[in-house]
C-alpha positions, 0 to 999 in steps of 0.5 A: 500500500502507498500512503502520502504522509501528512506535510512534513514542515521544515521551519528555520528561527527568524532572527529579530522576530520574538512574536513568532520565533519560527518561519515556515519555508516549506513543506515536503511530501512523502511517499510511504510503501509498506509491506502485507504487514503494514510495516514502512520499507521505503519513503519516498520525496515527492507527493507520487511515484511517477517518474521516481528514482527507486533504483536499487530500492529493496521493496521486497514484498511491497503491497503496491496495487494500482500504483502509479510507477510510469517512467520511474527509475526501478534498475536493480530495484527488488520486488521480490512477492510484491504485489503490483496488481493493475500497477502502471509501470508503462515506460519505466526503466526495469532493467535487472529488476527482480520480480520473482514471484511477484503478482502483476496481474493486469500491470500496465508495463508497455514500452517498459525497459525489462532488459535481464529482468527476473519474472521468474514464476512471476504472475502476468496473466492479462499484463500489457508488455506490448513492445516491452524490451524484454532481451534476455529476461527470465520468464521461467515458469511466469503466468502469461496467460491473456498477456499482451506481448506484442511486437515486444523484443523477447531475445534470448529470454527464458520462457521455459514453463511459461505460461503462454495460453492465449499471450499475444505474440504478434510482431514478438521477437522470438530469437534466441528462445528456442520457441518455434510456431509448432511449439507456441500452437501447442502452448495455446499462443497467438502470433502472426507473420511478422513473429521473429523466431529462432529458425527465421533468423539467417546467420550473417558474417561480421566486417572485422573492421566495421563491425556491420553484418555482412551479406550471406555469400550464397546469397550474393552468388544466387543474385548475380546468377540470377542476372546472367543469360542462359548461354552465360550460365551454361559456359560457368556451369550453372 
């Protein structure tokens, strides 16, 4: 749960004044997050939590329902058996976070950063993760079922034991995880023509000196077969 504090006022002694020795000049809210026992973990400066800077915070088993967390700055923070159900994490920055068996059910975290992140066994039936960057996020045992996932960026992610039932995978980049579409059909996924999967993938080799991907060289001869006239390929021995 997140309670706003009552005002927190700071005064400073005004010299010269005895009527009244005190002058207000300011007052601070503060965000408290307790745990299922109703106990304080964390206090955050400002009257939300929209666009804070949790990182590294320790929320373990924070009660955060509904909360309001888009665009915040959450890296390495720990929400262990949190529960952030109907939270809107759109856009925040969730990079290494640990959301083991965390409840995320119907959390908003579309366009968020989830980039190595722990969802370990992490329950996100029916969350948006619609273009969430998810690149090597361990999903092992995670509820996606009716979660939004499209045109998310799922590289080299863990979905072992997830739950995939009816999770759209539209536009999802698959590589990496070794899924394919006989396995997402067997899952109960939805996905289309534009769904990136590990066997779709073509293997390219890399300039040493540029760094840039280089054309596939039976892709090349192939082209330039494909130009010659007949009598030209009968004299090469295409």
């Amino acid at each position: 749960m997140v309670n706003f504090s009552s005002p927190l006022c700071y005064y400073r002694r005004a010299e010269g004044n005895t009527k009244n020795p005190q002058k207000h000049i300011g007052k601070i809210l503060t965000v408290e997050i307790n745990n299922f026992d109703g106990e304080v973990i964390h206090t955050h400066k400002g009257d939300n939590l929209s666009g804070a800077n949790l990182s590294r915070a320790i929320l373990w088993k924070a009660n955060l329902p509904g909360a309001n967390l888009s665009r915040a700055i959450l890296w390495k923070a720990n929400f262990g058996y949190a529960d952030l159900t109907g939270a809107i994490l759109w856009n925040a920055n969730l990079e290494n976070v640990n959301f083991g068996c965390a409840d995320l059910k119907d959390a908003n975290l579309r366009d968020a950063n989830l980039r190595d992140a722990n969802l370990e066994s992490a329950n996100l039936t029916g969350a948006n993760l619609g273009s969430a960057n998810l690149r090597g996020a361990n999903l092992w045992g995670a509820g996606l079922r009716d979660a939004n996932l499209e045109n998310a960026n799922l590289e080299n992610a863990n979905l072992e034991n997830a739950n995939l039932r009816y999770a759209n995978l539209s536009g999802a980049d698959l590589q990496g995880t070794g899924l394919t579409k006989e396995a997402l059909k067997e899952r109960g996924a939805i996905f289309n023509d534009k769904t990136v999967f590990s066997d779709d993938a073509t293997t390219s080799e890399t300039c040493p000196q540029c760094g840039q991907d280089m054309p596939d060289s039976e892709a090349l001869r192939a082209s330039a077969a494909s130009k010659l006239t007949p009598a030209e390929r009968a004299v090469l021995g295409l």
